[in-house]
SEKOL-96909 format. One record per residue (C-alpha): residue in one letter; y, z negated, x. Coordinates in steps of 0.02 Angstrom, whole numbers, plus 32768, in hexadecimal, padded with zeros to 4 digits. Example, Ala and Ser with C-alpha at 12.3 -4.5 7.8 and 13.67 -1.06 7.14 Angstrom:
# residues 2
A7F1F7E7A8267S7FCB7E9B82AC
# end
This chain:
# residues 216
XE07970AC8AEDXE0A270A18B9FXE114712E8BA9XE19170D88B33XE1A5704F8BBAXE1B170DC8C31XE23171518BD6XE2B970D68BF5XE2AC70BD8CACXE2B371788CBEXE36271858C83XE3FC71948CD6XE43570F68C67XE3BD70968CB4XE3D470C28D79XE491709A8D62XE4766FFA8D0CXE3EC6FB88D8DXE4666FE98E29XE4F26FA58DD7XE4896EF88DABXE4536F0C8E7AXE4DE6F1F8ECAXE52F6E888E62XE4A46E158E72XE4926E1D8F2CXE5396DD58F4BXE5236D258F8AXE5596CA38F25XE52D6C098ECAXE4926C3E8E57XE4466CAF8EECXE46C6C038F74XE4136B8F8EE5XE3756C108ED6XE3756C1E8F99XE37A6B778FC3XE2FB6B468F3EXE29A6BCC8F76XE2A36B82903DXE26D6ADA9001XE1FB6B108F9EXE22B6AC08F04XE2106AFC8E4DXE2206BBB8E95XE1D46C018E03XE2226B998D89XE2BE6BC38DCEXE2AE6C738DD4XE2706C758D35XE2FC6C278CD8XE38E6C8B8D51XE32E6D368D11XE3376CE88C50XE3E96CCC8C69XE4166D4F8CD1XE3CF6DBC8C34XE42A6D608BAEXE4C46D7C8BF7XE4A56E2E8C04XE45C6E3F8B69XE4F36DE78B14XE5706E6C8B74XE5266F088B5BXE4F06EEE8AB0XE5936E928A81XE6126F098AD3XE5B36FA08A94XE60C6F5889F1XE6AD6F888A3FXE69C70428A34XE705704A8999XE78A70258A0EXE82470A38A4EXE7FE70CF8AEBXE880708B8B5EXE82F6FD38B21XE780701A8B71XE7E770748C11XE83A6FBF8C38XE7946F688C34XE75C6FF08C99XE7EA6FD38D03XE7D76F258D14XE7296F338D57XE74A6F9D8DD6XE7D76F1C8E14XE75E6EA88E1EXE6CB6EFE8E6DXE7466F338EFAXE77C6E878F05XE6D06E298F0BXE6A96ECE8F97XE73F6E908FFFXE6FC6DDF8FE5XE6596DFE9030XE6A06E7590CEXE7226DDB90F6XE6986D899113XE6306E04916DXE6B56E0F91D6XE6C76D5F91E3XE62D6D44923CXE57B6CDB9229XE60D6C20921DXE61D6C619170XE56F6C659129XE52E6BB59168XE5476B6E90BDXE4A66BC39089XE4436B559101XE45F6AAB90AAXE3DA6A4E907CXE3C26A268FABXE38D697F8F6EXE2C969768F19XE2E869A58E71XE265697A8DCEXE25E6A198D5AXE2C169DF8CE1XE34469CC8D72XE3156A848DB2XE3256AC78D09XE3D56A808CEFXE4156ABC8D8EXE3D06B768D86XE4286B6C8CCAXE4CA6B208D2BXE4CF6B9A8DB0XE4BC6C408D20XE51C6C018C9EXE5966BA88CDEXE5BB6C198D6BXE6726C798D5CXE6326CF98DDFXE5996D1E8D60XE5E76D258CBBXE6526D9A8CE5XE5DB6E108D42XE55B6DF78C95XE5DB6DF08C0EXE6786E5F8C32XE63B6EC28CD8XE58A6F008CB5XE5BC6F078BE7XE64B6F6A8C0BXE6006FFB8C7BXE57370058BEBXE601704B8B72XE5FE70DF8BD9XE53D71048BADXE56671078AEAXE4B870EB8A7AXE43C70CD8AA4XE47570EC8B57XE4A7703D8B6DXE41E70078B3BXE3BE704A8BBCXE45470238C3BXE4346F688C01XE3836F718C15XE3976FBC8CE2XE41B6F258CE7XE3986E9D8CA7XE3256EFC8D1AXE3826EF78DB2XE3926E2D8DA1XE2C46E2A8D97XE2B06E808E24XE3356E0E8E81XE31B6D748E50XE25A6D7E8E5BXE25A6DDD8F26XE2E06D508F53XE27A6CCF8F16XE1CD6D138F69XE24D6D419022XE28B6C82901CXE1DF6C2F8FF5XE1686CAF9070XE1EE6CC590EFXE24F6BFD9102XE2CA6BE69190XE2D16CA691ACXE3386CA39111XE3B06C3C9154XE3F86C9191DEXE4AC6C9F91D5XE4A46D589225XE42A6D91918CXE4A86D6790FAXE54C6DA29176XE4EE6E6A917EXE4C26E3790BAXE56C6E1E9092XE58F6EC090F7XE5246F349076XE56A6ED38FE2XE60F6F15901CXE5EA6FCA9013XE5656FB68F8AXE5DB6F628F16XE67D6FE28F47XE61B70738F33XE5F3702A8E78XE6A270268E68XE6D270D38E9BXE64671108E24XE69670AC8D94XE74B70FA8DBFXE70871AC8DE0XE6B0717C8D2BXE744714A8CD8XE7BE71DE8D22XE74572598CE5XE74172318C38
# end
């Protein structure tokens, strides 16, 4: 039984989909500030990791099995989507090195404190933050959906699965660093050399996708 949970992590599906999910997910922005700073107050951590994974997984769920529709498609539909996720992979990477470059003045907005929240509170603002969240939709829906056409059947099935993976893994170590580690976590100069590695993590995604998409 356990090596049909096992067969799917062993594919190359997989490994593409969790990088892909990882180098998205680490960008800093207003779902990974909300788990953070719950996370240094320690305030509903789990319950807000919790529901960020759930919707971090419906949204990928709902673009790789909802896009893998698509493949009826001509091609040149499935290039420009391609296309267009590469545009915006290398401009969230230039994003995130502007303000690398930019220097530890750029990242003090992570420090603010949050307000004591009741759960139902924490609940709606981990939902806010995912769903509600431009930056996230598109990196679930269009982004993570699209590069799973490449993969074919089940393939992106298996890319989806490294995806929904990926934001596990993320979610749950950001939410153990912020509540084990505190005010280490909010030192400008940690997120600046974050934002550094999001750069090249997410461009190199990028030139993958391109190489990808000129080779078919």
């Amino acid at each position: 039984m356990s090596s049909l949970f096992l067969a799917p992590a062993l594919t190359p599906a997989f490994s593409a989909g969790l990088l892909l999910s990882l180098s998205l997910i680490v960008a800093i922005g207003p779902q990974n500030a909300h788990v953070l700073r719950m996370g240094l107050r320690g305030q509903h951590v789990g319950l807000t990791v919790a529901v960020s994974i759930a919707s971090d997984v419906a949204l990928i769920a709902l673009g790789v099995l909802g896009l893998s529709q698509l493949g009826g498609l001509p091609r040149w539909v499935q290039a420009a989507m391609v296309c267009g996720g590469v545009v915006f992979l290398l401009i969230y990477g230039w994003k995130a090195w502007g303000r690398f470059r930019a220097g530890s003045a750029a990242h003090q907005a992570v420090a603010e404190p949050v307000a004591a929240m009741s759960r139902q509170q924490a609940v709606g603002a981990a939902l806010a933050v995912a769903w509600l969240n431009p930056h996230a939709l598109v990196e679930t829906l269009v982004l993570i959906g699209t590069a799973s056409l490449a993969w074919g059947s089940p393939g992106n099935t298996f890319f989806g699965m490294g995806a929904a993976t990926g934001s596990v893994v993320w979610f749950v170590g950001l939410g153990l660093c912020a509540l084990w580690l505190g005010q280490r976590l909010q030192s400008p100069a940690l997120w600046r050399a974050l934002d550094g590695l999001v750069a090249l993590m997410v461009w190199g995604t990028a030139a993958a996708l391109g190489w990808g998409l000129l080779s078919n």
